[in-house]
C-alpha positions in Angstrom: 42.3 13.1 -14.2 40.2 16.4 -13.5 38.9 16.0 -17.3 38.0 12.5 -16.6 36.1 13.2 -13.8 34.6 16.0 -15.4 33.0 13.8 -18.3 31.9 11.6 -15.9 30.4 14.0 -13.8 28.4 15.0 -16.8 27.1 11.7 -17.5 25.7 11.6 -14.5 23.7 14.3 -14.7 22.9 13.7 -18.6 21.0 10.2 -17.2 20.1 11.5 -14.3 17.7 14.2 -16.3 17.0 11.6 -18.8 15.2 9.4 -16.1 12.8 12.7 -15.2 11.7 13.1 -18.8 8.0 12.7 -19.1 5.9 11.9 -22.4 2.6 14.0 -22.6 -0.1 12.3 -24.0 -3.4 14.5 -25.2 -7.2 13.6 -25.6 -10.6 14.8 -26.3 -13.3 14.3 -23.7 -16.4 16.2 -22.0 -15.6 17.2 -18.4 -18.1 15.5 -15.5 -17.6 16.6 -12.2 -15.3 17.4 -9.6 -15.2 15.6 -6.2 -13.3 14.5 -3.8 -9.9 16.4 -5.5 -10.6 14.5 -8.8 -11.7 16.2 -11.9 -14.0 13.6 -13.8 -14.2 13.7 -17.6 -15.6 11.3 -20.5 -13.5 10.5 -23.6 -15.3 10.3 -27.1 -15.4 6.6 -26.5 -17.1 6.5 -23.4 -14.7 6.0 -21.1 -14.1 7.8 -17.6 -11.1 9.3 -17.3 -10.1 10.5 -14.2 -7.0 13.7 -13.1 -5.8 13.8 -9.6 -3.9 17.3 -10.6 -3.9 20.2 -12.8 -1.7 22.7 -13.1 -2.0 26.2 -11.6 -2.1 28.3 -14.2 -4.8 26.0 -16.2 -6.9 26.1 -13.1 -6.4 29.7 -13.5 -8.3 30.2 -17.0 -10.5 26.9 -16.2 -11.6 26.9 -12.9 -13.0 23.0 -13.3 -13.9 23.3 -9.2 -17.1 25.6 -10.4 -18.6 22.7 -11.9 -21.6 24.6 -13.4 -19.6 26.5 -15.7 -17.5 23.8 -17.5 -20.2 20.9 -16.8 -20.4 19.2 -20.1 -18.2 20.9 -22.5 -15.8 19.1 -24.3 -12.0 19.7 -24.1 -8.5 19.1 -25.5 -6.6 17.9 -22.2 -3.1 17.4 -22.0 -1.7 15.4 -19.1 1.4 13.5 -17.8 0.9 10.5 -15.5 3.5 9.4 -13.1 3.8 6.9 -10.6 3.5 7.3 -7.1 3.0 5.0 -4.2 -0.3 5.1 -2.0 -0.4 4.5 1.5 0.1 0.7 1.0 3.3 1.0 -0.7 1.6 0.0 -3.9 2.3 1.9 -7.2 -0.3 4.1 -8.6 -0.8 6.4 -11.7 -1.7 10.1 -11.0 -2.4 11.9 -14.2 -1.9 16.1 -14.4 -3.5 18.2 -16.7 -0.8 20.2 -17.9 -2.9 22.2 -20.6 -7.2 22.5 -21.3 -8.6 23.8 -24.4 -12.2 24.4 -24.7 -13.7 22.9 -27.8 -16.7 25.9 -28.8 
């Protein structure tokens, strides 16, 4: 009986983590601006593409708040988007940056 619930108890938390897995997705694009606790960027299409987060420690090495430094330059941006509900109780995407690489 113990073994059984064991396994079980294991499954559980085998599809529990599975549920929390996220997929990162990367692109190119040319940062904007900063505003209102967005960062702004343009993808090589031309297509606006907008990060309510970033992570901490690639604010760190890009601090994309100081617009004047990074206006315009181009970088590799990886990013996870989840789902979260605004004050409506509607579902929204809010996309991370998880990782920035300048292009020179």
């Amino acid at each position: 009986m113990k073994s059984l619930l064991c396994i079980l108890f294991l499954c559980a938390v085998t599809v529990n983590t599975l549920q929390y897995t996220q997929d990162t997705e990367t692109l190119r694009a040319t940062f904007k601006e900063y505003s209102e606790a967005t960062y702004y960027f343009m993808d090589t299409e031309g297509y606006a593409q907008e990060f309510q987060h970033i992570k901490k420690e690639v604010l760190d090495l890009y601090n994309l708040k100081d617009v004047n430094t990074y206006n315009d330059k181009t970088f590799t941006i990886t990013y996870t988007t989840d789902t979260e509900e605004d004050e409506d109780g509607d579902d929204i995407y809010v996309s991370t940056i998880t990782a920035l690489k300048l292009i020179e």
